[in-house]
Every structure is written in C-alpha cells, then in structure tokens.
ZAMARGU-4260 file (C-alpha; in steps of 0.2 Angstrom, whole numbers, plus 5000, padded with zeros to 4 digits):
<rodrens>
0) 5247/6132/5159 | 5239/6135/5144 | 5246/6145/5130 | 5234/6148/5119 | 5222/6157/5130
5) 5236/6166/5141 | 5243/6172/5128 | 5233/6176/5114 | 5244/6182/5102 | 5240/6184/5081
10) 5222/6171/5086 | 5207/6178/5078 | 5191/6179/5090 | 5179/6172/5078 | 5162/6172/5090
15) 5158/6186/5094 | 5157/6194/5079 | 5161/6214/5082 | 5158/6231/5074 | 5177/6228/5072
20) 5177/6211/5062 | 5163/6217/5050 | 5174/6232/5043 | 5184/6231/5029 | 5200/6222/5031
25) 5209/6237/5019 | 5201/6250/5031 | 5209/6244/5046 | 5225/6239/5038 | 5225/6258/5033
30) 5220/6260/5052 | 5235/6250/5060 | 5243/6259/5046 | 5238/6278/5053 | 5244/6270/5073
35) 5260/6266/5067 | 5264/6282/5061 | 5256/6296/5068 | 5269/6295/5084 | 5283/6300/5072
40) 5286/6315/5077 | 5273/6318/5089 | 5271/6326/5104 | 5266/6317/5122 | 5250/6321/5120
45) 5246/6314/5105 | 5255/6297/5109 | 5246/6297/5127 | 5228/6300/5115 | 5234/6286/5106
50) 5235/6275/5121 | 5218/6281/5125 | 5211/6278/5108 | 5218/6260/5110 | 5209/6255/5125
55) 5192/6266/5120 | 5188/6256/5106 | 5191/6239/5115 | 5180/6243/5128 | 5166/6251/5112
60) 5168/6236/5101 | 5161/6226/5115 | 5175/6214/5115 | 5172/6199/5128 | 5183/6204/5145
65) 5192/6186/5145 | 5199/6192/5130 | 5210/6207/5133 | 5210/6209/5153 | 5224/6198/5156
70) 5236/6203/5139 | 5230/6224/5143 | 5233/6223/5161 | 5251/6212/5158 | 5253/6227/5144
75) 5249/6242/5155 | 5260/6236/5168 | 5275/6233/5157 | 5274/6251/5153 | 5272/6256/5168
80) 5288/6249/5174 | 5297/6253/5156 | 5287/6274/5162 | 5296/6272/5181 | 5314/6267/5175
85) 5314/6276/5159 | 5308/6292/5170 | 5323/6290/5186 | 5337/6283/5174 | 5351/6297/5167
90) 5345/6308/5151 | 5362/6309/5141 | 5364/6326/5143 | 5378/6323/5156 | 5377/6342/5159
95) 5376/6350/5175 | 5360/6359/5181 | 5360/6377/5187 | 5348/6391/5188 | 5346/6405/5177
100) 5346/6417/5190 | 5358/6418/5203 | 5352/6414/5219 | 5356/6427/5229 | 5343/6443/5226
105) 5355/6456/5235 | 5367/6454/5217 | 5352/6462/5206 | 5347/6477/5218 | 5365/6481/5224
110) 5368/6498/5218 | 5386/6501/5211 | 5400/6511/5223 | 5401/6528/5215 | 5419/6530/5223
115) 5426/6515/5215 | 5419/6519/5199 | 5427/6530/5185 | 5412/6533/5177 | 5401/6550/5183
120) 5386/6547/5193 | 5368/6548/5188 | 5357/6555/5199 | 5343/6545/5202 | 5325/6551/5200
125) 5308/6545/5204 | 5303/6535/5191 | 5304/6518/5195 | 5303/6503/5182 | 5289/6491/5182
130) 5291/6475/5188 | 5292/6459/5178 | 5283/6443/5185 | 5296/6430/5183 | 5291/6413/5179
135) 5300/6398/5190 | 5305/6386/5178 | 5315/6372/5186 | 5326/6357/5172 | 5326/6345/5189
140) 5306/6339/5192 | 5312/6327/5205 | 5326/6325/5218 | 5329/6311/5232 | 5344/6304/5236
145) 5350/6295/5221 | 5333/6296/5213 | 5331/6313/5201 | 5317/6315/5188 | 5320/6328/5174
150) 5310/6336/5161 | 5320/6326/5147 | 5322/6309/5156 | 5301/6312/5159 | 5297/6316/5141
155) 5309/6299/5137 | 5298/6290/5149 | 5282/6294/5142 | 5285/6292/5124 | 5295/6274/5126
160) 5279/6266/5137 | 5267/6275/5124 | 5277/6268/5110 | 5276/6250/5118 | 5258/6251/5120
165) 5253/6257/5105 | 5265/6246/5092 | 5259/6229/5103 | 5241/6232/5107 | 5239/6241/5089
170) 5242/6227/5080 | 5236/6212/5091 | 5219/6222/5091 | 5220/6221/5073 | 5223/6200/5072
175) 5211/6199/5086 | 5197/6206/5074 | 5201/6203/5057 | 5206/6183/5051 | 5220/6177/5042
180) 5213/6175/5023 | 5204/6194/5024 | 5223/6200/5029 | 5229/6191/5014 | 5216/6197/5002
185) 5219/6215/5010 | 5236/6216/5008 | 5235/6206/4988 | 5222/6221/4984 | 5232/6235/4991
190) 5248/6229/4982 | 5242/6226/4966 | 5250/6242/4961 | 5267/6233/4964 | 5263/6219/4949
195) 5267/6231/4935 | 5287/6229/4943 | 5286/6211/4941 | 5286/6209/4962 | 5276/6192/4965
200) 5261/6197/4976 | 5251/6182/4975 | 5268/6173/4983 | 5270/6183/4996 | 5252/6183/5003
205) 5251/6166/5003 | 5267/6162/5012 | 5258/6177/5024 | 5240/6166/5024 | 5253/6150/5029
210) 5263/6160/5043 | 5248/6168/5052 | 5242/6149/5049 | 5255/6141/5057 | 5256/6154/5074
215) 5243/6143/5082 | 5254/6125/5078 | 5270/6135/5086 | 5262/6138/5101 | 5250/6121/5102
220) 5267/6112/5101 | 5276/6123/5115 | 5260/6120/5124 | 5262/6100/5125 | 5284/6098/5126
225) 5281/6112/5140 | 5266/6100/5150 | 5277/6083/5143 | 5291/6090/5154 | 5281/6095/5168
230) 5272/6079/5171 | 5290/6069/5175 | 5292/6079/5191 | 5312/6081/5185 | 5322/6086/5201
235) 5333/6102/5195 | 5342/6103/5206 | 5351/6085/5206 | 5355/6090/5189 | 5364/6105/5189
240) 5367/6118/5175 | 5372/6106/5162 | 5360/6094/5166 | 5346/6105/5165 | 5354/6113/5147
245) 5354/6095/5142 | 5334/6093/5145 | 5329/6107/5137 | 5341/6105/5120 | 5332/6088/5119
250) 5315/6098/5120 | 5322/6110/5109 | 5326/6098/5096 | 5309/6088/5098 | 5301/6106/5097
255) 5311/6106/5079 | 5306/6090/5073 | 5286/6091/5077 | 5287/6109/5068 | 5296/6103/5052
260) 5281/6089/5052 | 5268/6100/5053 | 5276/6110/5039 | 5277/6094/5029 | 5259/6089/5033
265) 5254/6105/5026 | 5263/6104/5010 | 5255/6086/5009 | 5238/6092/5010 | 5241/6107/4998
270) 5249/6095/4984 | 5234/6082/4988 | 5220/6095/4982 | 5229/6098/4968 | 5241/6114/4973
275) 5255/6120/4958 | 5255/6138/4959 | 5247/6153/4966 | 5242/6160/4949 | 5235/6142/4944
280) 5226/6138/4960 | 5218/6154/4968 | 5204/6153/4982 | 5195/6169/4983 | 5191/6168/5000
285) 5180/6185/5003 | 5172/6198/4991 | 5180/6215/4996 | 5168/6228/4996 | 5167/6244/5004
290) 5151/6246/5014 | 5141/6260/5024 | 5152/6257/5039 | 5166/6258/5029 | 5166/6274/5022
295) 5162/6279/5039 | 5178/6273/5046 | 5186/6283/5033 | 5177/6297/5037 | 5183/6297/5055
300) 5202/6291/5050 | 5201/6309/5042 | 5196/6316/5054 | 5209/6307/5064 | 5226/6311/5054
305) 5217/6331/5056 | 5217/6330/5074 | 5234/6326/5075 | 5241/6337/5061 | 5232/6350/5076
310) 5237/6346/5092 | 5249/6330/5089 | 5265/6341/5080 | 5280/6342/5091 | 5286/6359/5093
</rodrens>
C-alpha cells in the first residue's frame, strides 16, 4: 500500500515536463477557473463536452499512463455508479404519470348522438380535415419492476456524475501540472487588485505555498502509522469494537503528534534562515510572463466560453 502513488492527489509531476506545465500558471488558473463555472446553468451537453474536454487534453498533453489510469478509471467508475443510482432513484416530483391523450382512439372519432342532443344537426360534407402527425412523447423512459428511469431523474443523473468529474479531475489536473510556488505567484499576481482594501495578499499565499507544502507530509505520515499497524499482525477479531476504537484512537493521536512536529520543523527552519514577515522576506520564485503559447491558450479559452455561450445555454 502506498499512498503517495495510489493516490496522487495535490502532487506535482515534475519529469516530464508537458505542454501543460510550460503555460502560464495565471492562464490555467483562469482555465480551472472557466471549468468551474461554465456548468452553471448549462445544459447536458455542455457538461458531457466538458468531461470530454477533461480527458482529451490528458491524453494530448502526453501525460505518462502511470499517472492518471488508476485515479481516472477510479473517477469514471464512481460516476458511473453516482449516473446508475442518480438515474433509477425518485425525481421529487412525487406526481403521477399519465398520458396526454387518452388511450382509447374510439373517444376522438365518435361522432355525437344527434337524438340526445339539443342542439340542430350539421350535415356533414366532403371535406375532410388534414391529418396532424402526432409526436409520442413518453415522461417514463424506463419501467421494470420496481426499477423506473424518467426524463427528470435522467437529466439528474447526468449532470451530478458530470459535475463530479469535472470539479475533481479539473482541479487535480491542474496540481498535476503546475507546482506549488507558480500557484502561489499566480494567485499573489491575480490579487493584487485586492491590496488597495488593505486585504493581506502576501499572507495568504504563503500559508497556501505552506498547505500545498504540507499535503505530501499528511499522507507520508498516514502512509507509515497505516504499514506500523499492519506489521503487528493485530487479531481483530479477539478485540472487538472497543478494542479495535482503542488502536486506532492511539493512531489517531500519534497521526496528531507527528504532524504538529512537522509543523514545528518547518517553523524551525523558516526562523533559522532568517524568516519575519512576508513583506520583509520575499522569494520570487518565477518570473511571470506571458509567452506565445500563452496567448494561444487565451485565444482558445475565447473560443471556449463562445462555444458554450452557443450550444452550452439551458433552455
């Protein structure tokens, strides 16, 4: 069992170096940005294109298959299961079904009895009225047994295992490619607009650079009190519920200790190379500037947002 490679979540791929780790971290911030808000208000379509755009530019970015294979294919099956309940579970309406037309035909021809009517007769004549092709149009997609599928609960379905994809895969794509201090500098140089309301922006992306930092000791630590309790061989079952809570309080407390250590190890080292203040002690870690690709991605994230003004609107 290893954490850090089964589940890969906010690491940075460093080798190989991608078309996706050399664009600007401020053009794929705007990106993830354009993913997490294009599906408001969207139709299927768009969030099913969305999905499809995810997993196309994985595949074109030429990111190695050890990679993603396992998180996508843990990702895609999730969704599928969140698509198959989602789809057969109730849609709310709590209404019952029935069709607009009755469904005996006989009721639309039948002719009215002219004897039990008041009203004078009209003799008919020749003409006849042209037909109107009616369309079948049925609320109930799906009925087995207990098991029924409508249009609403499908529609449901679709745009909750969209949504899952997208927000998850979205933004571990964007970790994946783009390293801790470029999201830092990003986000400093896309808030400096804020500054002139006295809002710290210096603080808050360096206690970002020290969270995105720390992800990796979280799960390292995990990693070796989950193998240290694996390597007793602890009989379970001889211990019961309350046995078993008690192991794994104890792990949860050591889990505690070792990260308030590593916290304190960091603050150590910061103070020790001479650490105040943000303000007082700034590392410019990269040089932001907007290249030829760059501008290109912009050009295409126009494109994008015109595409789903389009065909992405739900009517």
């Amino acid at each position: 069992m290893d954490l850090l490679r089964s589940l890969p979540i906010g690491l940075y791929l460093e080798q190989p170096q991608t078309w996706l780790h050399k664009l600007d971290p401020r053009v794929k911030f705007i990106w993830l940005m354009s993913f997490l808000t294009t599906y408001i208000f969207a139709n299927n379509l768009w969030r099913v294109l969305l999905v499809a755009l995810l997993i196309f530019a994985t595949l074109i970015a030429r990111i190695p298959k050890r990679v993603w294979q396992q998180q996508m294919g843990w990702l895609l099956m999730l969704c599928f299961f969140v698509l198959v309940i989602a789809a057969i579970s109730p849609d709310g309406l709590g209404i019952s079904y029935q069709p607009r037309l009755p469904a005996n035909d006989v009721i639309l021809t039948q002719q009215p009895n002219p004897t039990n009517s008041a009203t004078p007769t009209v003799t008919p004549t020749n003409k006849t009225l042209p037909t109107q092709k009616q369309q079948k149009y049925s609320y109930v997609l799906f009925e087995k047994g207990a098991i029924k599928v409508t249009r609403r609960s499908l529609d449901l379905a679709i745009s909750l295992s969209t949504i899952l994809f997208t927000v998850i895969y979205s933004t571990n794509l964007y970790l994946l490619t783009t390293a801790p201090e470029e999201i830092t500098a990003a986000l400093e140089s896309l808030m400096q607009p804020l500054q002139r309301f006295n809002i710290p922006i210096t603080e808050i992306t360096l206690m970002l650079t020290l969270s995105l930092r720390f992800i990796p000791l979280v799960l390292e630590e995990i990693q070796n009190l989950v193998r240290s309790v694996m390597t007793r061989a602890i009989n379970w079952k001889k211990l019961g519920f309350k046995g078993a809570v008690k192991v794994w309080m104890l792990v949860a407390e050591r889990l505690l200790e070792n990260l308030l250590l590593r916290a304190e190890q960091m603050a150590n080292a910061m103070m020790v190379r001479g650490f105040t203040s943000p303000n007082e002690h700034r590392v410019q870690w990269h040089d932001l500037r907007l290249k030829r690709r760059d501008w290109l991605a912009i050009a295409a994230l126009i494109i994008f947002w015109g595409v789903r003004l389009a065909i992405g609107t739900e009517i």
